[in-house]
C-alpha positions in Angstrom: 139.5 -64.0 -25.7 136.1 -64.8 -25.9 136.1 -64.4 -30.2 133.1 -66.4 -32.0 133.2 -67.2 -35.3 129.7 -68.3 -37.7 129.7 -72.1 -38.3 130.8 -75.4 -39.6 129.5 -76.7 -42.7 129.5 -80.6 -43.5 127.8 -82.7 -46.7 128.2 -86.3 -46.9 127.0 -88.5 -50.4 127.2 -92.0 -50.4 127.0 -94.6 -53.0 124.3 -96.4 -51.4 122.2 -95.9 -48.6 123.1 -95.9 -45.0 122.4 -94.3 -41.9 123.7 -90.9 -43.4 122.6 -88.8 -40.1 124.7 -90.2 -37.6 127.5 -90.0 -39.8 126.9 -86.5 -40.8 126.6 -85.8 -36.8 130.0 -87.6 -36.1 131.2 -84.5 -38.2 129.3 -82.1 -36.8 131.1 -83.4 -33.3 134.3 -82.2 -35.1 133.0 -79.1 -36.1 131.7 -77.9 -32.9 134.0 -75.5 -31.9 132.8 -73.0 -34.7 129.5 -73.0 -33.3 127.8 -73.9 -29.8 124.3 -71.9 -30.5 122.5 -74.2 -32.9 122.9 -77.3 -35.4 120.8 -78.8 -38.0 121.3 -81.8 -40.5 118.7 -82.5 -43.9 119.1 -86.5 -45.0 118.3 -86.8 -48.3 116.3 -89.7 -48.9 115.5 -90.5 -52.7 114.5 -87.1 -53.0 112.5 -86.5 -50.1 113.9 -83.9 -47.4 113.8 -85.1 -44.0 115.4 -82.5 -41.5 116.0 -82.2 -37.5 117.2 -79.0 -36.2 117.4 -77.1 -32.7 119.7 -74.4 -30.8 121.9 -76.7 -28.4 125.0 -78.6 -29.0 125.3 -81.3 -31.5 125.3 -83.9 -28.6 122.3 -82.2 -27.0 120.4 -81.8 -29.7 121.2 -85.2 -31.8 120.5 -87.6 -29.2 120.2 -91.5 -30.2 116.0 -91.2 -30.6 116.3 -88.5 -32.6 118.9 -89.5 -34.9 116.8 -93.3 -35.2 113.4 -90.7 -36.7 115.9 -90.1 -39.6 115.7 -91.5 -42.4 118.4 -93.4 -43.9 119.8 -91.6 -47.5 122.6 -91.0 -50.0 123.1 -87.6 -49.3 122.9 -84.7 -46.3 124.0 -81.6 -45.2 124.8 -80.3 -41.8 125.7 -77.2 -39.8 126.7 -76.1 -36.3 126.0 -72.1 -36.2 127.5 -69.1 -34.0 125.9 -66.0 -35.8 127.3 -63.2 -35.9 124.2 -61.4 -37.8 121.1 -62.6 -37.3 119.3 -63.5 -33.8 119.9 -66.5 -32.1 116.5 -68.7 -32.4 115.1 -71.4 -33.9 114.2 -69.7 -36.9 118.3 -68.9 -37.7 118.8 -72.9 -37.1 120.6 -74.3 -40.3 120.9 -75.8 -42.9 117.8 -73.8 -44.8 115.7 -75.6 -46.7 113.5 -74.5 -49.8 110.9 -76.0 -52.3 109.8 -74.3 -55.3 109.0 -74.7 -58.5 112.2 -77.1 -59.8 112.3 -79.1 -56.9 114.1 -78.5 -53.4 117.2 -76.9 -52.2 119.1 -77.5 -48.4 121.6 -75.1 -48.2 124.1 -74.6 -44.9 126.5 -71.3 -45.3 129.7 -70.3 -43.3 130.5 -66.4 -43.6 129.1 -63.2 -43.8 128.4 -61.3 -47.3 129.2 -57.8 -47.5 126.6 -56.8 -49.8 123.5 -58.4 -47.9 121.9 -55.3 -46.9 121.7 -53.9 -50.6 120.1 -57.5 -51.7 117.5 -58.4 -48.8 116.5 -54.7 -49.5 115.9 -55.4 -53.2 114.8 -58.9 -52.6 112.2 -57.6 -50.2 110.8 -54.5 -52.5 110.1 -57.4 -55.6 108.1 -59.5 -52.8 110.6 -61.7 -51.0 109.1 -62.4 -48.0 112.0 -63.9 -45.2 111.8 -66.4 -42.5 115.2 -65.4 -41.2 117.6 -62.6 -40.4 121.0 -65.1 -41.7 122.7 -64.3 -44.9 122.0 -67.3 -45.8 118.3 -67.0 -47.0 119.4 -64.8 -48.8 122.2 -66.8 -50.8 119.1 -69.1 -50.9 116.9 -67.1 -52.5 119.0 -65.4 -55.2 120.1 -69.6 -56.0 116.4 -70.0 -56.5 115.6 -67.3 -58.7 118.9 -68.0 -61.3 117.5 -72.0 -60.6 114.3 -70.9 -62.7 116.7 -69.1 -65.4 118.7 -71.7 -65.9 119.2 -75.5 -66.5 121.0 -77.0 -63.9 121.4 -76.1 -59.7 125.1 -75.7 -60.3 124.1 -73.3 -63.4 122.2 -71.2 -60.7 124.8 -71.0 -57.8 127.6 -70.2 -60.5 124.8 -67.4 -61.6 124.5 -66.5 -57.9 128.2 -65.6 -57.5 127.9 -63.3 -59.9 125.9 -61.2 -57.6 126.3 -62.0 -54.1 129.8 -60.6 -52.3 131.8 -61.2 -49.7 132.6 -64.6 -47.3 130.6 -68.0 -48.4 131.9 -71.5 -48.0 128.5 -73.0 -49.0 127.2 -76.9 -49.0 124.2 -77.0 -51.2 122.1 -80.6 -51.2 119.5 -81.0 -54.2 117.2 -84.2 -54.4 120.3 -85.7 -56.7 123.3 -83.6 -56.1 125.8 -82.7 -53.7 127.4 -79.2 -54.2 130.1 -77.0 -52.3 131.2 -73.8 -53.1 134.0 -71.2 -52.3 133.9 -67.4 -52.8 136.5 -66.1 -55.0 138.5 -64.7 -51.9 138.8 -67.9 -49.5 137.8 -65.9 -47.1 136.9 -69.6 -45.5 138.3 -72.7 -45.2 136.5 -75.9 -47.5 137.8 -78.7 -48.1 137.2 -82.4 -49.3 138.0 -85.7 -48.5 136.8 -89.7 -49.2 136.0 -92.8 -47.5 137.0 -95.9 -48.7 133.6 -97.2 -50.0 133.3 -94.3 -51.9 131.7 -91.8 -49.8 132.6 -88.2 -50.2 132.8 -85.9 -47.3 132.6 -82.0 -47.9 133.4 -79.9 -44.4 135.1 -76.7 -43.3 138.0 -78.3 -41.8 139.7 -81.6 -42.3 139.4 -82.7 -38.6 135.7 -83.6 -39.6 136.8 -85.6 -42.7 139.1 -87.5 -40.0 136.9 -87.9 -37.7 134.2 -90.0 -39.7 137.0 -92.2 -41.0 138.0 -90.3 -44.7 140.8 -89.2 -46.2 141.6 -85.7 -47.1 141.5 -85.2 -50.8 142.2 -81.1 -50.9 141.0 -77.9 -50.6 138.1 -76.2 -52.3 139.9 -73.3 -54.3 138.6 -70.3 -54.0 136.1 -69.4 -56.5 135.5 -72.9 -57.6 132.0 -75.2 -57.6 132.4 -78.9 -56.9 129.5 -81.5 -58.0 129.1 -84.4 -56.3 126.5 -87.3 -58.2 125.6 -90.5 -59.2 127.7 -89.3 -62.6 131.2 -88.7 -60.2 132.9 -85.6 -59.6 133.1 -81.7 -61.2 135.3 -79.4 -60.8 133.8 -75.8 -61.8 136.2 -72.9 -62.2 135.0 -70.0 -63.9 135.3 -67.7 -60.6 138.6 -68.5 -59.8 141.4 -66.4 -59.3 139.1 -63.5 -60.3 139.7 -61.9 -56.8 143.2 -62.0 -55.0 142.8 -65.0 -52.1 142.1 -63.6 -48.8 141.8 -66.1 -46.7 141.1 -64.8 -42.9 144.4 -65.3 -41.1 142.3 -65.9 -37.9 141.6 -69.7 -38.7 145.3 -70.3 -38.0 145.3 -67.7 -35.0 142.3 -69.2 -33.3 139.1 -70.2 -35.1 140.6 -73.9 -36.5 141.1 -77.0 -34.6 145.0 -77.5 -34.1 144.7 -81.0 -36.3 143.3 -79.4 -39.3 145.4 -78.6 -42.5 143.6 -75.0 -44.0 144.9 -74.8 -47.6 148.1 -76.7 -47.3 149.1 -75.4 -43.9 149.2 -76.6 -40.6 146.9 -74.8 -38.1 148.9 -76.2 -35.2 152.3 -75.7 -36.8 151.3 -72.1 -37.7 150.5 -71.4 -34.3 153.7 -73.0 -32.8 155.5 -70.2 -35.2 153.3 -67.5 -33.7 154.5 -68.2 -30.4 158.5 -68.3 -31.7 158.0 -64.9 -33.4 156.6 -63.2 -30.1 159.7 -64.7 -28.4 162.0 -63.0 -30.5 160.0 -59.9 -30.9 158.3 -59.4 -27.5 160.5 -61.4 -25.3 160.0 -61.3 -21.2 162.3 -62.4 -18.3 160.5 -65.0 -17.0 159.8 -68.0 -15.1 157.8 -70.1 -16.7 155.3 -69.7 -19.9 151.8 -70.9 -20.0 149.1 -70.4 -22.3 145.4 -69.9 -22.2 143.2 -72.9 -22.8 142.6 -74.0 -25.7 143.8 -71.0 -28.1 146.8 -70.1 -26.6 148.5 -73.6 -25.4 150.0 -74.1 -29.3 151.4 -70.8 -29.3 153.1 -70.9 -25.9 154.7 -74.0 -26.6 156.4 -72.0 -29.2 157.4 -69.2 -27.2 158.7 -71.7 -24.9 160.6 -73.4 -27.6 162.4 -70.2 -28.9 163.1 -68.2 -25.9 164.4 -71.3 -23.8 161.4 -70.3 -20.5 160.2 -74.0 -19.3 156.5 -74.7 -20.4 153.8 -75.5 -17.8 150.0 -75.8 -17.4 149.0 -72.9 -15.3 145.5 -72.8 -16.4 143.0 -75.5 -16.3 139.4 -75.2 -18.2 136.5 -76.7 -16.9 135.4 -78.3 -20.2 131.4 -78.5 -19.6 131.3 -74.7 -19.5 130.7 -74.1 -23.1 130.7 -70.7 -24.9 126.9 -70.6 -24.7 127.5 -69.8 -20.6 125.0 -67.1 -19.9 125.9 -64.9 -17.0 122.6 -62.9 -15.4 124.7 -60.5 -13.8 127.7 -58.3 -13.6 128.8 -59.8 -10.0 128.3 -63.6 -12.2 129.9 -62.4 -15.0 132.9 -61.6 -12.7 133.1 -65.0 -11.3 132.2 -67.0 -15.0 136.4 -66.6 -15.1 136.7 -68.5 -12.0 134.3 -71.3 -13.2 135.9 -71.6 -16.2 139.3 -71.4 -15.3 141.4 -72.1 -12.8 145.0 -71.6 -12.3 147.0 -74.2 -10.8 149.0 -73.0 -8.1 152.1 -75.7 -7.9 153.0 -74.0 -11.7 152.3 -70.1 -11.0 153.0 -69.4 -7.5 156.4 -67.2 -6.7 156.9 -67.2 -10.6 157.5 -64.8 -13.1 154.9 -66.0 -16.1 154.1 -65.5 -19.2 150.7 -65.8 -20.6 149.9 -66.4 -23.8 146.7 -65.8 -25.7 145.4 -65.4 -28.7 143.7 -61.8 -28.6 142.5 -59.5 -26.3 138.8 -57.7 -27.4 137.6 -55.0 -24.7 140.2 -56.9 -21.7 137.8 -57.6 -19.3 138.0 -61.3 -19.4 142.1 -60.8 -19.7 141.8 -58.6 -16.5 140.1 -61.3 -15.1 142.5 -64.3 -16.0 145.7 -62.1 -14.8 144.4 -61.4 -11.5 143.6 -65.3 -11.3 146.7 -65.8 -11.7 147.7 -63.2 -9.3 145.7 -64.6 -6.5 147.4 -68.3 -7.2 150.6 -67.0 -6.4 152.0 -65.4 -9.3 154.9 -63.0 -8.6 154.3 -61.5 -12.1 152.3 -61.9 -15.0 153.9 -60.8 -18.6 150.8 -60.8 -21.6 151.9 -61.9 -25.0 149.2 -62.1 -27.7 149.5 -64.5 -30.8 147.2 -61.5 -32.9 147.6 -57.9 -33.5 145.5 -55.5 -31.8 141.8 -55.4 -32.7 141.7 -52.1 -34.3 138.7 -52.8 -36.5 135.1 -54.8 -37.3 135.3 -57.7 -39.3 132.3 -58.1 -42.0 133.1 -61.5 -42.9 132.0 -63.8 -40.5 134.2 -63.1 -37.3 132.3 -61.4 -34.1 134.9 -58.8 -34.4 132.6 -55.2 -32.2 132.5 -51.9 -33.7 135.5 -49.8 -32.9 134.2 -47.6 -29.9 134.1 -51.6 -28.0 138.1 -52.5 -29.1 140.1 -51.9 -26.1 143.2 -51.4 -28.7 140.7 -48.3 -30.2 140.9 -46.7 -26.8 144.8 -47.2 -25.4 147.8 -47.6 -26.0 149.6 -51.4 -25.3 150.9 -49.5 -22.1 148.0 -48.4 -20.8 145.9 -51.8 -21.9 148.8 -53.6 -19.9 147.7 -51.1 -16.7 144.0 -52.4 -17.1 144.6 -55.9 -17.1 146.8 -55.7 -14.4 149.4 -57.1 -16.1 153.3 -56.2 -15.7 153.8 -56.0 -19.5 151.9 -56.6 -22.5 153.3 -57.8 -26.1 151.2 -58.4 -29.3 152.1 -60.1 -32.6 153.9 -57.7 -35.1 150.9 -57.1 -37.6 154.0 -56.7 -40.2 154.8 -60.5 -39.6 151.3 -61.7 -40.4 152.0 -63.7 -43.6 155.6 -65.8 -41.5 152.9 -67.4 -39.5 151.2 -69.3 -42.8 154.4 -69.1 -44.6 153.0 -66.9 -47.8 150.7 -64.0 -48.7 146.9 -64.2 -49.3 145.4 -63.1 -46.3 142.5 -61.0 -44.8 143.8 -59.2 -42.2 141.1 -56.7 -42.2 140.6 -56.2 -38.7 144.1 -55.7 -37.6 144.7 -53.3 -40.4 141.6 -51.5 -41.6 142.3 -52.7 -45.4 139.2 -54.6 -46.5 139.0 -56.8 -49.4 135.4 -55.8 -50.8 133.7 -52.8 -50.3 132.5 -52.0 -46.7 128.3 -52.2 -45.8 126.5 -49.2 -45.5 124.9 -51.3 -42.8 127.9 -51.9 -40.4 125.4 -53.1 -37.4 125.8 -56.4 -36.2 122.1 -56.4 -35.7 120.8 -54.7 -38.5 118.1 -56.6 -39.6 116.6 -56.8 -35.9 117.4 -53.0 -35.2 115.4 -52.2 -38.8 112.5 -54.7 -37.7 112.3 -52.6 -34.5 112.3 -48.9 -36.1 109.6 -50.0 -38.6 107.4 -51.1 -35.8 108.1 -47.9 -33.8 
């Protein structure tokens, strides 16, 4: 519990004009869930940038008199951002955008690159100066620099990919074209889709091409550059199938919405077969099986399915507690469980219950839940996790800690089981990983230690803050 993930990304062209920002903000609604700390959306208006952007939720930050000051436009990117490098302030809002010398650039980014150290480093020693501590400045900058070597913005980020490493699923907005872009692995999802008076709608899950009325064309493949103009549709290739795809199996554990399709695969559907596998390989004697809002209710209805235990609600979430809650203090960080959750007492009390979830991090917030459930009545509590154990940090774009703050790092399933207070504990079979998408291709990096790219000297989560502060020492 309590994983984050970096952001959403979203571009919309039209045909003609229209009011392109509350459209672009219907599908930043969608995409909330892979980021509550900021959002940001550029409207393209014949050329001329015109940008609103804030840390907040999209409904907080995109209220009716602000999106009425933007201009109507063809074209516009949006973003909602978690980050899991860089601070959280203003500063980090995206999508970023840059003028120089061939015109401007808005660019919005989801992922982490694994090389970013070893290019803000060299950036900075030939005069870079940065406005941010994202990745994404400096995917922005590198597209800049190719952009003055070469002849057309799609030229540049093709250039780009040459040198940059890791997780990108990019949107990239000039004054005339609409670009997407994803890295050779898939580490993340992009896809596409298209409205019926021709608008295209470029986003990180297909719930947001839904939800502002389109219909899903496909998936970006990894590797490959799509261009969006007044001239139709490309389809670059050059830097696919160049790396194996390795996409992270975490958007069907937990990151995705359950309605979205991620490359030809059900997220919901997937998660329903989680829940079936850790019946038949960690089954309990139980009462009744519940799962923990929102992640784990999918997967529970599948261990209910298999293993024949009636499914119930046990927990309810309060649902205006975001992920943004702050808690001062130890003692309110103790009771955040009990505002955000409680457990209904008609479905747990006397029982014998299973709890489903879809990871457990450093178990304090699992401790928590169990002993909710305890105090509603429950005569047992049985933990089975739709994941793996955390037994590594991810550098791709998941808020996976160091491996001194992984519970799994420090105990064994027994002994975790003994600090949540749970009678037993079960996790997902790491060796069953690809059943639950029905194939091969993904990164698994965290639950297994093999990485895809080479690791960063610079493992910190806050390295670019941390460096900021030695110099200044």
């Amino acid at each position: 519990m309590n994983l984050r993930e970096e952001c959403g990304v979203l571009g919309i062209i039209s045909p003609s004009k229209c009011d392109i920002a509350s459209l672009t903000c219907c599908g930043l609604y969608a995409l909330q869930h892979r980021g509550q700390e900021s959002c940001g959306i550029v409207v393209n208006d014949e050329g001329l940038f015109a940008s609103h952007k804030d840390l907040g939720l999209v409904g907080d930050v995109f209220n009716s008199d602000v999106l009425s000051r933007l201009p109507q436009g063809k074209i516009a990117v949006g973003h909602v951002r978690y980050g899991t490098t860089g601070c959280n302030s203003r500063n980090n809002c995206q999508p970023i955008e840059v003028n120089h010398r061939k015109g401007r650039m808005a660019i919005a980014h989801n992922g982490n690159l694994s090389n970013a150290a070893k290019l803000r480093e060299a950036l900075e020693l030939n005069g870079a100066i940065f406005h941010t501590t994202s990745d994404t400045e400096i995917i922005a900058y590198i597209i800049t620099k190719e952009r003055l070597l070469t002849g057309s913005i799609e030229d540049a980020l093709s250039s780009a990919m040459n040198i940059i490493d890791g997780a990108y699923s990019l949107v990239l907005m000039s004054p005339q074209k609409l670009i997407c872009a994803r890295d050779p692995y898939g580490f993340r999802p992009l896809c596409y889709g298209k409205m019926k008076d021709g608008t295209y709608i470029i986003a990180s899950e297909s719930c947001a091409i839904k939800a502002v009325g389109g219909e899903f064309i496909r998936d970006v493949e990894p590797g490959e550059i799509l261009i969006f103009s007044r001239e139709g549709t490309e389809s670059r290739k050059e830097h696919c199938k160049k790396k194996d795809k390795r996409l992270c199996v975490f958007e069907y554990i937990y990151f995705s919405r359950p309605d979205s399709v991620i490359d030809g695969i059900s997220v919901h559907a997937s998660r329903v077969r989680a829940g079936r596998i850790l019946a038949r390989e960690c089954p309990a004697d139980a009462d009744i099986v519940i799962g923990a809002p929102d992640s784990g209710l999918d997967a529970a209805l599948g261990f209910s399915i298999e293993s024949g235990i009636p499914y119930g609600i046990g927990l309810i979430k309060n649902k205006y507690i975001g992920r943004t809650f702050i808690s001062p203090t130890q003692k309110d960080r103790t009771d955040a469980v009990k505002i955000k959750l409680s457990a209904v007492e008609n479905t747990v009390s006397g029982k014998r219950v299973v709890l489903i979830d879809d990871s457990i991090v450093r178990g304090n917030t699992m401790g928590r839940v169990v002993n909710l459930l305890r105090e509603a009545g429950a005569k047992e509590v049985h933990v089975r996790v739709s994941s793996p154990p955390f037994l590594h940090p991810c550098y791709y774009g998941t808020d996976v800690d160091s491996e001194e703050n992984l519970i799994a790092c420090r105990y064994t399933v027994s002994e975790i089981a003994k600090h949540i207070n749970a009678d037993s504990l079960g996790y997902f079979p790491i060796e069953k990983l690809n059943e639950l998408a029905g194939g091969e291709g993904f990164c698994c990096a965290c639950f297994s230690g093999n990485y895809p790219t080479e690791i960063p000297e610079d493992t910190r989560k806050d390295r670019y803050e941390q460096r900021l502060a030695d110099k200044e020492k």
